[in-house]
C-alpha atoms as one frame of an Amber mdcrd trajectory, in Angstrom:
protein
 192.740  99.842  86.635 194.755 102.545  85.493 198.220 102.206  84.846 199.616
 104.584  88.090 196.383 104.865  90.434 197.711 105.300  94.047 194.228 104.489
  95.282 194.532 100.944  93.701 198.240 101.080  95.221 196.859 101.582  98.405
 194.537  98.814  98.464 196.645  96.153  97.137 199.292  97.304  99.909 201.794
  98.633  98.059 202.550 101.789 100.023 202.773 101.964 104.028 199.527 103.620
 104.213 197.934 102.269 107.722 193.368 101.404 107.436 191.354 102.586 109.719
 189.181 100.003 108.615 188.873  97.640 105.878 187.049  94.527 104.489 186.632
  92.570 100.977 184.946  95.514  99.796 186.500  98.499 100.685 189.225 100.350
 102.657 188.835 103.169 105.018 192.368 105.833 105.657 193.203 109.173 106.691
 193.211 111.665 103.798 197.078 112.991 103.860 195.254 116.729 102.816 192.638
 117.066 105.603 190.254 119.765 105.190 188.619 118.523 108.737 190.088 117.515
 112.029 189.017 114.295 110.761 188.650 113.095 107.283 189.164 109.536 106.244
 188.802 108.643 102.745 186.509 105.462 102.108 187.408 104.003  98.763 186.738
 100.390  97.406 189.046  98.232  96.603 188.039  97.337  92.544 188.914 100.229
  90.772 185.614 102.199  89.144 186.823 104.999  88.311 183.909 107.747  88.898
 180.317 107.521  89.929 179.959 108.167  86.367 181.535 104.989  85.404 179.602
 102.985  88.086 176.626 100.206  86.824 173.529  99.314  88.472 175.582  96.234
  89.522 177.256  98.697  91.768 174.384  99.697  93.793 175.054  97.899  96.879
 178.663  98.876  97.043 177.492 102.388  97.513 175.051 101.365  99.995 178.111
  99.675 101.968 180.441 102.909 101.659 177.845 105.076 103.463 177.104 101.916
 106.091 181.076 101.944 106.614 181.182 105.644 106.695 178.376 106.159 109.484
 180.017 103.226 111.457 183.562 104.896 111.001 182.109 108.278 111.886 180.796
 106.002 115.561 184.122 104.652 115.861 185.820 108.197 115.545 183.305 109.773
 117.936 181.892 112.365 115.393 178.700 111.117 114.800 176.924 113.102 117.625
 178.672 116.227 116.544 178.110 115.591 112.824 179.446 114.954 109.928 179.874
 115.072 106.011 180.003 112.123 103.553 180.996 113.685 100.097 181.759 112.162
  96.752 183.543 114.667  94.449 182.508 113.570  90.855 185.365 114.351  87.812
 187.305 117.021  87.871 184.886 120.110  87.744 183.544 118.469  90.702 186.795
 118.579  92.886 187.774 114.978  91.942 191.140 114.648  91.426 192.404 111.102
  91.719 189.924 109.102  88.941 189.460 106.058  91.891 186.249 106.148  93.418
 186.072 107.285  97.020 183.739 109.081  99.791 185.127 111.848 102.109 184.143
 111.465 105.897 184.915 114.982 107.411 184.082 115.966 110.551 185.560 116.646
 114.248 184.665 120.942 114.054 184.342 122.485 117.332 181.064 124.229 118.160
C-alpha cells in the first residue's frame, strides 16, 4: 500500500465516504469529479496499484469488478440506456490515483 493512497483510505473507512455497494472484494462509490450523470468508481479493496502491476492470480478479481459493475449499472437503472466501464492505466492513460479502479459512467439523455 502506499504510504497516502485515499483509495486504500476509503476502503478501510477512514474518510466519510458512503458505498454504493461493497463486499470482501471490492467497494463501489460515487466519483466526487463526475464526468457522467452517474459515475461510481469500483475499486478493490487490496491495494494493486495498476493493471500493470496486476498477476494472473488477479484474474478473477477483474472478472468480479465488471460482474459488480453491470449489476451496479441494474441497480442505478442505466443499463438499458448504456453504459461505460473504463480502466484508465498510469498516467498517460488518465490514471491519476495509482489504486486500481473501474469507472461506471452513464445516465446521458438521448
Amino acid at each position: 500500500m502506499e504510504k497516502e493512497c485515499i483509495f486504500c483510505n476509503i476502503v478501510n473507512g477512514k474518510t466519510d465516504t458512503r458505498f454504493v455497494f461493497e463486499d470482501d472484494q471490492l467497494v463501489v462509490f460515487k466519483d466526487i469529479n463526475p464526468h457522467a450523470p452517474v459515475h461510481d468508481l469500483i475499486v478493490p479493496r487490496r491495494h494493486i496499484r495498476s493493471i500493470n502491476d496486476m498477476t494472473d492470480a488477479d484474474q478473477g478479481l477483474v472478472a468480479h469488478m465488471l460482474a459488480v459493475g453491470r449489476d451496479v449499472a441494474r441497480e442505478r437503472e442505466i443499463n438499458a440506456s448504456g453504459y461505460k466501464l473504463v480502466f484508465n492505466v498510469e498516467w498517460g492513460g488518465g490514471q491519476r490515483i495509482f489504486h486500481l479502479h473501474m469507472h461506471l459512467l452513464g445516465g446521458w439523455k438521448k
